[in-house]
C-alpha positions in Angstrom: 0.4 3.5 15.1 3.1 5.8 16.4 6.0 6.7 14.2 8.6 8.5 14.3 7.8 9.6 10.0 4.6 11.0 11.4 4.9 15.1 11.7 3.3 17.1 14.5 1.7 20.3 13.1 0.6 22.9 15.9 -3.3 24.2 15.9 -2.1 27.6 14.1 0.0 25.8 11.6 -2.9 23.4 10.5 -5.0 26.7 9.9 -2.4 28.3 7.7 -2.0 25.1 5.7 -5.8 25.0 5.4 -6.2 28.9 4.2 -3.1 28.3 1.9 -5.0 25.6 0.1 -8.5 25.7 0.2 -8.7 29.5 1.3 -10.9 28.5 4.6 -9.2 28.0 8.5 -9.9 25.4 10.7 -12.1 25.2 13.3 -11.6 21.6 14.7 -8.6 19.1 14.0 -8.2 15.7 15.1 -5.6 13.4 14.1 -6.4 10.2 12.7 -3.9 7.9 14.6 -4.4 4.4 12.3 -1.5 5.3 9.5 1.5 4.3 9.8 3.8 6.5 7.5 2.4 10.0 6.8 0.4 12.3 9.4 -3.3 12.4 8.9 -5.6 15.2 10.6 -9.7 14.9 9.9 -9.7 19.1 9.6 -13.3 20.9 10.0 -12.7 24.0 8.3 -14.9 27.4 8.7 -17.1 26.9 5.7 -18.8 23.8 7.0 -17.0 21.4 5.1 -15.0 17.8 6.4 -11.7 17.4 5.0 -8.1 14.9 5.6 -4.7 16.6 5.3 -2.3 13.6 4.6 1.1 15.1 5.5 4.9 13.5 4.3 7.2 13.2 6.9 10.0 15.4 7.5 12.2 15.6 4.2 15.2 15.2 6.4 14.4 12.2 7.1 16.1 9.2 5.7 13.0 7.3 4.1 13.0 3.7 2.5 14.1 3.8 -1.1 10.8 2.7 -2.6 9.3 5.7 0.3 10.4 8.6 -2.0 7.5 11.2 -3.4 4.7 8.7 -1.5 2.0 11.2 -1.5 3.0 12.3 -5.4 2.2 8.2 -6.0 -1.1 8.2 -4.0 -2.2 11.7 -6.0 -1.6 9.9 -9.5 -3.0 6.3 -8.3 -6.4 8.5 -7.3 -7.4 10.1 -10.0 -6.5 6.9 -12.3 -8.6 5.1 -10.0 -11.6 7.7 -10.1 -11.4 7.4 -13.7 -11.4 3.6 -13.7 -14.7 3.6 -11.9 -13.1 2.9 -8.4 -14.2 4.1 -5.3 -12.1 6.9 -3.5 -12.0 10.0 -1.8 -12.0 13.1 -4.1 -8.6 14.6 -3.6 -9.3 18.7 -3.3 -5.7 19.7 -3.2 -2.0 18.8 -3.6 1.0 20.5 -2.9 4.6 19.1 -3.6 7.7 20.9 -1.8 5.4 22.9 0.4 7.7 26.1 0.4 6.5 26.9 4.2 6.4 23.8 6.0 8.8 21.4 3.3 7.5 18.1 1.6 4.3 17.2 0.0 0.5 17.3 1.5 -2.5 16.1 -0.2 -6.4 17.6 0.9 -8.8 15.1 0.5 -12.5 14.9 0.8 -13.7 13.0 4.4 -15.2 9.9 4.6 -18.4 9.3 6.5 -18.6 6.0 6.1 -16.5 4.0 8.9 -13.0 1.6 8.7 -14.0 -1.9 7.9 -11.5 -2.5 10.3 -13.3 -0.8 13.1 -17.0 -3.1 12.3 -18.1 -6.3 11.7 -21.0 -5.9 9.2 -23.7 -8.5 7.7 -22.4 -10.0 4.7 -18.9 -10.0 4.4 -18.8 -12.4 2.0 -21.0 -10.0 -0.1 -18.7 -6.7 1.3 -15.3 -9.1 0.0 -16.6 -9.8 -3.4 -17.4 -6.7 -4.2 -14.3 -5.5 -3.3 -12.4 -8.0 -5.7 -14.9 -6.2 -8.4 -13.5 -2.8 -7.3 -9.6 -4.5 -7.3 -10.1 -5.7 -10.6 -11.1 -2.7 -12.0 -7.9 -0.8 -10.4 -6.0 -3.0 -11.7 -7.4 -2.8 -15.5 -5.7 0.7 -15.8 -2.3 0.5 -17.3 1.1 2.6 -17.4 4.3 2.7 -19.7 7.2 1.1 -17.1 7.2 -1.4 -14.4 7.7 -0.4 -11.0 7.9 3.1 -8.5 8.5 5.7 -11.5 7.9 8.7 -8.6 11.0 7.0 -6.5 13.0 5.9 -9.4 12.6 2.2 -9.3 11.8 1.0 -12.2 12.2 -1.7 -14.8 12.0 -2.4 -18.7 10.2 -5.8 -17.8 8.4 -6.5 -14.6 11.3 -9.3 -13.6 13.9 -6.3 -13.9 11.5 -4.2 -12.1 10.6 -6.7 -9.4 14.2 -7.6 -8.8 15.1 -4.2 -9.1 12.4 -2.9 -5.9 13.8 -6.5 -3.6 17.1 -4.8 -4.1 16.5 -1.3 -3.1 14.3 -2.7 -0.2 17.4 -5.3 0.8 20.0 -2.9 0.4 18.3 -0.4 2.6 19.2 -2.7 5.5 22.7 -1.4 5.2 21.4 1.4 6.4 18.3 0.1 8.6 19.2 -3.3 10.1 16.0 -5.9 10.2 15.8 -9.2 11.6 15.4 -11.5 8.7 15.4 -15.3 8.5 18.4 -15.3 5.8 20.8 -12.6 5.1 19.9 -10.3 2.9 22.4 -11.8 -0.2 20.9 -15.5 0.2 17.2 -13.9 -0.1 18.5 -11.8 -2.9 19.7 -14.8 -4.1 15.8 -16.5 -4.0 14.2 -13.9 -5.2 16.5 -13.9 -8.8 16.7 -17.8 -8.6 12.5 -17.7 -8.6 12.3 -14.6 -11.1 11.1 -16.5 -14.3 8.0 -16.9 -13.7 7.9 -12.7 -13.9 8.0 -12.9 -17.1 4.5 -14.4 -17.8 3.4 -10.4 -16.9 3.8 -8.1 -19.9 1.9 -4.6 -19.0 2.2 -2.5 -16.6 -0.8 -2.6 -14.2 -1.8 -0.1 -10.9 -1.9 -2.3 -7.8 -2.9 -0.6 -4.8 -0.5 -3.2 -2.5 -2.6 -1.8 0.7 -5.8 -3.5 0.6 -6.5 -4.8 4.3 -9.6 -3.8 5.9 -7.9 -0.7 7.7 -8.0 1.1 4.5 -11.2 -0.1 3.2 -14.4 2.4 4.4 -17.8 1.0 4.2 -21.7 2.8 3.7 -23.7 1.1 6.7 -26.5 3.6 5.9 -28.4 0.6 4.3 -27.1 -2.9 3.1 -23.4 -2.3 3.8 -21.7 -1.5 1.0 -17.9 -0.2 0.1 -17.8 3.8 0.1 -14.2 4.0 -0.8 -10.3 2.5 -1.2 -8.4 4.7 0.6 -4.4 4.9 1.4 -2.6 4.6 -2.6 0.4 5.7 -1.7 2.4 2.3 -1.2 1.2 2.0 -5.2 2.8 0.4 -7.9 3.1 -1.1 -12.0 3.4 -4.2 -11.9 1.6 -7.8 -12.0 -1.8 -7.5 -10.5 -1.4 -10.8 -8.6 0.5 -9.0 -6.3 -2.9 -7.3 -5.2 -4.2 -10.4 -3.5 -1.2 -10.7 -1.2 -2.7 -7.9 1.4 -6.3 -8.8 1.5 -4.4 -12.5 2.5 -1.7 -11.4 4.8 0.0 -13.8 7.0 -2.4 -16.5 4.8 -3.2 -17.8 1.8 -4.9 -17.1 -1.3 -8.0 -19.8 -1.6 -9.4 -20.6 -5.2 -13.1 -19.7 -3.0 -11.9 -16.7 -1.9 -15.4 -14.6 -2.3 -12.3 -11.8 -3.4 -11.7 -13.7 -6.2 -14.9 -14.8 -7.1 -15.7 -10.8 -7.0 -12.6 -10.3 -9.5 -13.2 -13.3 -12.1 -16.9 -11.1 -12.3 -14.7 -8.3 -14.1 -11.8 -10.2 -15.5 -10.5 -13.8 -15.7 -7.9 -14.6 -13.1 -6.3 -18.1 -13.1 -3.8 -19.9 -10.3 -1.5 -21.4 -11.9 1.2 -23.3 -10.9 3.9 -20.4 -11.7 1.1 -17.9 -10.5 1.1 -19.5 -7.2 4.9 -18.9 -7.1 4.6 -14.9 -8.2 2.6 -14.8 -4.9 4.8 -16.2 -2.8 7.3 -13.5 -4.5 4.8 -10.9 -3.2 4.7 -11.9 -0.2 7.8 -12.3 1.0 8.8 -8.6 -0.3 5.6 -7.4 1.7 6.8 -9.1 4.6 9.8 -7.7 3.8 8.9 -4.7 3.8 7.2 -5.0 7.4 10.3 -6.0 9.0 12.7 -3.1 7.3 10.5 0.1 7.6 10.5 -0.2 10.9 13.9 1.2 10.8 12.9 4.9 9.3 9.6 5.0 11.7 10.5 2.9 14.9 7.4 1.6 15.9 6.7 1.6 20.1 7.9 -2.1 20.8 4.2 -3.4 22.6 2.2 -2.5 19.5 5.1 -3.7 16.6 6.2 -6.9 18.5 3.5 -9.1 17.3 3.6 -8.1 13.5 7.8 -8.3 13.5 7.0 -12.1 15.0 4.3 -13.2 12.4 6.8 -11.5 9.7 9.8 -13.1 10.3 8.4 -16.5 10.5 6.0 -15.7 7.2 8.3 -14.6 5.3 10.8 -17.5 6.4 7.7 -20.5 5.5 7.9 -18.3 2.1 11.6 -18.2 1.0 11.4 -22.5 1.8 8.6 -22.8 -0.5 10.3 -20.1 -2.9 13.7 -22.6 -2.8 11.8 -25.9 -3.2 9.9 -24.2 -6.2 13.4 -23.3 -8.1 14.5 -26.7 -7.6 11.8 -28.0 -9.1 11.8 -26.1 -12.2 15.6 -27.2 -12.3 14.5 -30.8 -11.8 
């Protein structure tokens, strides 16, 4: 999708970039247009090899709070994840404060398997569990705080850290109006009056936070298969829960999910009455999030109009259940 984060590099700047960090030019670039934040060109460079520049937007542009060093969040959630077992691809280069063109840029290797998003293989069932599998073992790695350490939010617990990122997301409306059900205060307002089921997370876990088919790539070669997890940069510590919200967007999370089934394989995973209600927290700040960013990126109005709609009315059916929950802990 179009946005206004996205940066246009000419022909001759891509080259430089290239021979800056991988010492090779480019031969053929073609930008990869399903993102929605940072610029991404598929680059064939002179020495035969396939490569993706991921590119931040302008640093003069006022970003989300939690939007901050993105590409510095997706370098550090790759290699964890490499080293976890994880699928990905190989990042070749990074470059923060790029002291020609300004920001950060990552090189990574290209994919030849295609977007999930794009097919719709044999067993998807099988594809899906085997995905939780991968998810679960993302989410085994563990950090020191709660939160977006690379943009400063962060927390001592994962309730001060939750609360903490809903702020910063809330208070960027000041800047970046959204159409939300509630005013911002009264969903602030859920948000803390729901927040004690937090506590039942203790350590700090990666959760990717991105997982829909768009950023899953599959191996079709043979029995199709997952090549990679791609997109880390919308990354976090937190409470791995919060990784089933994506894969479920605009749905629930069913107890015969084959995702879940795929993720008990690797570690157990139970719903819970207060789990149930840490979802519903992750969803509505994901939906949140869908309705505020479009401030920074202004999405063209035909192709944003119908996830705006499902958001607002998602994330309203969420804050209900949210309130009802509260009041029946109270009761």
């Amino acid at each position: 999708m179009d946005s206004r984060t996205k940066r246009r590099l000419t022909d001759a700047e891509l080259d430089a970039l290239a021979r800056r960090a991988l010492g090779t030019g480019v031969t053929v670039a073609t930008e990869l247009t399903d993102g929605y934040a940072n610029a991404v060109w598929r680059l064939q460079l002179d020495d035969g090899r396939e490569v993706v520049l991921k590119l931040s937007p302008p640093p003069d542009l006022d970003q989300l709070s939690y939007e901050r060093n993105l590409l510095r969040m997706e370098a550090a959630a790759i290699e964890l994840a490499l080293d976890a077992g994880v699928p990905v691809a190989t990042l070749l280069h990074s470059c923060f404060d790029d002291p020609v063109l300004g920001g950060d840029y990552l090189m990574l290797s290209a994919l030849d398997g295609v977007s999930w998003n794009d097919v719709k293989p044999e067993g998807a069932d099988t594809l899906r569990r085997e995905l939780g599998r991968h998810l679960a073992r993302f989410n085994a790695v563990t950090g020191e705080v709660f939160g977006y350490p690379h943009a400063g939010i962060v927390g001592a617990t994962w309730r001060e850290a939750f609360l903490a990122m809903a702020g910063a997301l809330l208070g960027d409306t000041e800047r970046y109006p959204a159409p939300l059900p509630l005013p911002a205060g009264e969903i602030m307002a859920v948000f803390d009056a729901a927040s004690p089921v937090l506590d039942e997370v203790t350590t700090p876990r990666l959760v990717h936070f991105d997982v829909w088919q768009g950023n899953v790539f599959l191996d079709l070669t043979g029995p199709p298969r997952i090549q990679a997890i791609i997109d880390h940069e919308r990354a976090f510590w937190g409470d791995p829960l919060a990784e089933f919200v994506t894969p479920t967007i605009f749905g629930e999370l069913k107890d015969d999910d084959p995702l879940l089934a795929g993720y008990r394989e690797v570690t157990p995973l139970e719903l819970t009455p207060s789990a149930l209600v840490r979802l519903d927290l992750y969803r509505a700040y994901l939906y949140l999030i869908l309705l505020v960013e479009n401030g920074p990126r202004q999405y063209p109005e035909d192709e944003y109009a119908r996830v705006r709609d499902l958001a607002i009315s998602s994330l309203g059916d969420v804050l209900d259940r949210l309130v009802r929950s509260s009041l029946g802990s109270r009761g």
